[in-house]
Steps between C-alpha positions, in 0.01 A plus 500: 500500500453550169870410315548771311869495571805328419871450648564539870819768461499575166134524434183648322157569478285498164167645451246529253290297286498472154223730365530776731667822484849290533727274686822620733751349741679650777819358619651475808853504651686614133854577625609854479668664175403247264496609163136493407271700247164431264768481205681177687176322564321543203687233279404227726093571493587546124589131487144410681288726364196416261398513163865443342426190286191305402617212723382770867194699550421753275448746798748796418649615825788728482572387841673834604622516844512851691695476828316707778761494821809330605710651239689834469744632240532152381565301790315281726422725849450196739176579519167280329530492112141620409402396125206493278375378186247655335164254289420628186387278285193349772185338311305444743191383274649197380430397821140564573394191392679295782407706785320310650653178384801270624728436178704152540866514661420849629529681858130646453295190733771495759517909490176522555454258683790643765371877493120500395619714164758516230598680273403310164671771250810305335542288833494809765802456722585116372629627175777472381482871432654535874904304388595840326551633818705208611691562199606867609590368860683237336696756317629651832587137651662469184719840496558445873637135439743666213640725736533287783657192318655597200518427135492129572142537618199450241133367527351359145217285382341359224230285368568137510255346364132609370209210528652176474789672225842493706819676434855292363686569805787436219375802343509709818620868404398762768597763261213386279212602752507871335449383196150342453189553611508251810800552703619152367870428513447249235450666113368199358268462762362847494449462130270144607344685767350734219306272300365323855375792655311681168361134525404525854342830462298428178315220703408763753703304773871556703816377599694402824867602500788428719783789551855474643657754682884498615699733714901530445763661758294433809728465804504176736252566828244669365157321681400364833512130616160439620152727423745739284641281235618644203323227260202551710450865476602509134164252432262666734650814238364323204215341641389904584494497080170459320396195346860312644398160667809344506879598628841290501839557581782347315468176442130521651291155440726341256720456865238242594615261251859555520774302645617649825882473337362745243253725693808602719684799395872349576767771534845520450784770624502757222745842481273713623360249819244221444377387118155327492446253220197501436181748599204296532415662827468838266753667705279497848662227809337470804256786384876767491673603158745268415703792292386301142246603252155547638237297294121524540195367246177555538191339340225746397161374389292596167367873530166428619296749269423339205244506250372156475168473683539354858335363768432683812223660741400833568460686865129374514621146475359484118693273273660745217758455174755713565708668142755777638532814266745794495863454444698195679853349465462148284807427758550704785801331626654712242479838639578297832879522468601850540225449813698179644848715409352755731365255787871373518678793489281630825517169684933553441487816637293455813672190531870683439393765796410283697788275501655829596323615736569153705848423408680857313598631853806203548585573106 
């Protein structure tokens, strides 16, 4: 009863909190003879980890993965991918001060509230200490999806916009994400985004961000009509992200104001079988892959430890100001893409087995 698991074929369980002795996954129903080793998922908790520019927490994690089952002389067994990341840079005393206090946007009243204890140390389990691990299961959704669909396949995301400071969609490079701090497919934005944020941070406050994430080379069929739509298991993904309060797909709200001539995605006979004109449904019909790009954003509020003083109560009831120490993200939507990469790679791949499972035997 407690939801510590994700993914119905392809699937995994995460543990740990984020000052204890570390944080692991184990993952369920890896196909056989999959390539897999430390040395393949390590670049994609690189891209995550901590500490790497002044615009993240200053929390150095190396963020080193050590697979403990599931893999043998560099394949995949078929068996549950054990893995675990070690804490090592815990500071557990910047903390002391709020232990018995409920900081503003946090889990710690309804925690407590739900189980009578929490633990207060960096957020306990509600950190966002816990995504690394959904970034090494998303690595093995990501090499199965490779192997099972081709070079066509890809899942990539960036930062959109930061506060109210959008992107030029004109300017839209996906090559560009690498190169700045932000994951921003937009250089010119990045270089704004600079300026606002050492802004942000110097008045002891944060920002909201919104990220995009797009998947390439995914077949037609993939989803279920009903209670297993596609769209809807890719948002209840996201919404599994910390701090995200908002999902759409394609087109998402700006549909409601559209003109149902332009909301449609018309088709036409193309070589290759049926051309779609347009994608505002973000590649998702009747809640099954319509074979186009797959497009998902997601809205994810300020980081909610800050150090302007703020209003709150403490577990006696006692009204209390509130100033968070120790070392937070002045955005933490930032580190939030390689973690929404990851959700989407796992929801393809349970969503890819699946599909086979119910319809591969008439293939």
């Amino acid at each position: 009863m407690s939801d510590n698991s994700f993914g119905k074929l392809f699937s995994f369980t995460s543990f740990g909190e984020s000052h204890g002795a570390g944080i692991g996954c184990i993952v369920d129903n890896v196909p056989p003879r999959l390539p897999l080793s430390e040395a393949i998922i390590q670049p994609y908790l690189d891209r995550r980890k901590p500490g790497q520019n002044r615009f993240v927490t200053q929390r150095r994690e190396d963020d080193e993965v050590e697979i403990l089952s599931g893999v043998f002389e560099g394949q995949t067994t078929g068996t549950p991918v054990a893995m675990l990341i070690r804490n090592k840079d815990q500071r557990s005393k910047d903390y002391g001060e709020i232990a018995r206090q409920y900081r503003p946007g946090h889990a710690d009243y309804t925690y407590q509230e739900k189980y009578g204890i929490r633990d207060y140390r960096g957020g306990g389990r509600s950190s966002a200490r816990e995504t690394a691990v959904r970034v090494a299961a998303g690595a093995i959704a990501d090499q199965l999806l490779k192997a099972a669909l081709g070079p066509s396949y890809r899942v990539r995301g960036g930062v959109v916009q930061i506060g109210p400071h959008a992107i030029d969609r004109d300017r839209l490079d996906w090559d560009e994400v690498d190169n700045n701090p932000f994951f921003c497919p937009d250089p010119v934005a990045a270089q704004e985004w600079e300026a606002y944020l050492d802004g942000v941070r110097k008045e002891g406050s944060s920002a909201g961000a919104i990220l995009e994430i797009v998947a390439d080379g995914i077949p037609v069929g993939l989803g279920q009509p009903i209670y297993g739509k596609l769209d809807s298991d890719l948002a209840a993904a996201m919404m599994t992200i910390n701090a995200v309060k908002g999902v759409e797909i394609g087109g998402g709200f700006a549909l409601s104001a559209m003109d149902g001539r332009e909301a449609g995605d018309e088709m036409r006979t193309g070589p290759d079988g049926p051309e779609f004109l347009s994608n505002n449904n973000g590649g998702v019909l009747g809640g099954i892959s319509t074979g186009q790009q797959l497009v998902v954003r997601i809205a994810i509020k300020p980081t909610s430890s800050i150090l302007t003083p703020r209003q709150s109560i403490n577990v006696d009831g006692e009204e209390v100001d509130v100033v968070t120490k120790g070392r937070h993200d002045p955005c933490v939507g930032i580190r939030g893409v390689p973690v929404a990469e990851a959700m989407m790679a796992i929801t393809l791949a349970d969503a890819l087995m699946r599909h086979r499972a119910q319809c591969g035997l008439l293939d």
